[in-house]
Structures are given as C-alpha cells and as structure tokens.
C-alpha positions in Angstrom: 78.0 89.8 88.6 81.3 90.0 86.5 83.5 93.0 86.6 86.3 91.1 84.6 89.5 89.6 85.5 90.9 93.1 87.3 88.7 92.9 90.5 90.0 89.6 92.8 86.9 87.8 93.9 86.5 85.4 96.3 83.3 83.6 96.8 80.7 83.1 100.2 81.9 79.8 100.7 85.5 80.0 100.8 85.3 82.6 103.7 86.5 80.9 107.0 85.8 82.5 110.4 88.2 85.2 111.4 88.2 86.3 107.8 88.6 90.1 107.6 85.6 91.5 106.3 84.7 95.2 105.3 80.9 95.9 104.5 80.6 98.8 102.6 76.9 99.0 102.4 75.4 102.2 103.4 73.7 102.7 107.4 70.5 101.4 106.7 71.3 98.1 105.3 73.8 97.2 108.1 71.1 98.1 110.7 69.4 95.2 109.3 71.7 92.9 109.2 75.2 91.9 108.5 78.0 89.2 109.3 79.4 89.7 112.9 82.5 91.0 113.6 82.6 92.5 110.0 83.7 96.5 109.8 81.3 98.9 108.4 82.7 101.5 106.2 79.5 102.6 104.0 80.8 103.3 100.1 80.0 106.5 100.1 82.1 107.5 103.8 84.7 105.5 102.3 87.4 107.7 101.1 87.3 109.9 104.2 87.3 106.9 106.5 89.8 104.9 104.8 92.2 104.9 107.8 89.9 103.3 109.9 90.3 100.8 107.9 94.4 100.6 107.6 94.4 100.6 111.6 92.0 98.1 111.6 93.1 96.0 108.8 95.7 92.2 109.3 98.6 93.4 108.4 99.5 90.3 106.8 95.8 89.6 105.8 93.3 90.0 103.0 90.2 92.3 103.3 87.4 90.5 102.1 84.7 93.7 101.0 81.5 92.8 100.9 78.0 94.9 100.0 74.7 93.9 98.7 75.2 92.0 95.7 78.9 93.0 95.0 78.7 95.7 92.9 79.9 98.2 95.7 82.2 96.1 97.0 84.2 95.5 93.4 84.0 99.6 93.3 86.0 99.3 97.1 88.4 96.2 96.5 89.4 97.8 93.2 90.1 100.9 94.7 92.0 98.9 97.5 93.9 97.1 94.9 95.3 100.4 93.7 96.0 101.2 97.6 98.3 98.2 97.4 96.5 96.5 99.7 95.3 92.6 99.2 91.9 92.8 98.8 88.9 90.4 97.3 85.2 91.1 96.9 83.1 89.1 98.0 80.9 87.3 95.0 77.5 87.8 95.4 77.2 89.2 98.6 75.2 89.4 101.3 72.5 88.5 99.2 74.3 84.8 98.9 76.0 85.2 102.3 72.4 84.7 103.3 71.5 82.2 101.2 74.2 80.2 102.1 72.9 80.3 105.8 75.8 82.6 106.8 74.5 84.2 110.4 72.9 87.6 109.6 72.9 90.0 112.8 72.2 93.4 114.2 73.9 95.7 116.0 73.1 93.7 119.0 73.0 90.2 117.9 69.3 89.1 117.5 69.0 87.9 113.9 68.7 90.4 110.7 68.2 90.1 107.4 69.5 91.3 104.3 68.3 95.0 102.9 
C-alpha cells in the first residue's frame, strides 16, 4: 500500500527487538493476536488517548505504528508526524508481520493470529 512520499515507512524486517511499536487496530483484532510488548491504542480511541502514548513513548526513539495492512497506521504516523514526533508505519502490517514469522500473541501469550 503506498500513501506517497509524506508518510515515513519502515518495513517488517527492519524492526529489531525493543523497537517501539503502537498497534492501532481496534479491540477485536488485538484479542487475536499481536506482537508482544507492542502498545495498543485502537484508531478510533486514538486522539483521546494520545497521552498514553507520549508517557509511554522513547523519548529519543521512533514509534513504529502498526495496524492490519497499514492503512490505519499511515492515518496515525501521519498524524504523529504533525505531532512532531518521529514516527514510521509499519509496511504491510501485521498481515506481513505474520508472514514473516514474526511471533503473533494474545493477551496472555499462547499464539494468535492475525484478524
């Protein structure tokens, strides 16, 4: 998926553990699975849980955001962009973080899959 050259983008495999990541895919999805030790912030809670994710956030660190397929997540990193803050989304998501044969887990770490 392209959104052009304003959205930064980083892609599945250049992620290195300890990576920030912010999933912005809404409560159902994550409940199925997602990358562990990622923060959840659904899209459409975002705005009026943003400072969750400034206190959470390296200060000195990228937030990679991440969704579905990385539609969502350009919306966010754009949005974060304007914020200031460095931000990339993540190309292809967790469709391809799967793929890859990232770990996908649940809440309490048995193995999920993407929604």
């Amino acid at each position: 998926m392209n959104f052009g050259a304003g959205v930064p983008t980083v892609q599945v495999t250049d992620l290195k553990d300890g990576d920030f990541l912010l999933d912005v895919r809404e409560d159902d999805e994550w409940q199925a699975g997602h990358a562990e030790g990622a923060l959840h912030i659904p899209i459409s809670e975002f705005v009026a849980r943003y400072g969750e994710l400034t206190e959470a956030a390296p200060q000195d660190g990228r937030v990679h955001v991440i969704c579905r397929s990385g539609g969502r997540s350009a919306q966010v990193t754009m949005y974060l962009a304007q914020q200031g803050i460095d931000a990339a989304n993540v190309d292809g998501g967790m469709q391809l973080w799967a793929e890859t044969g990232r770990p996908v887990v649940t809440d309490d770490g048995r193995p999920g899959f993407v929604l």
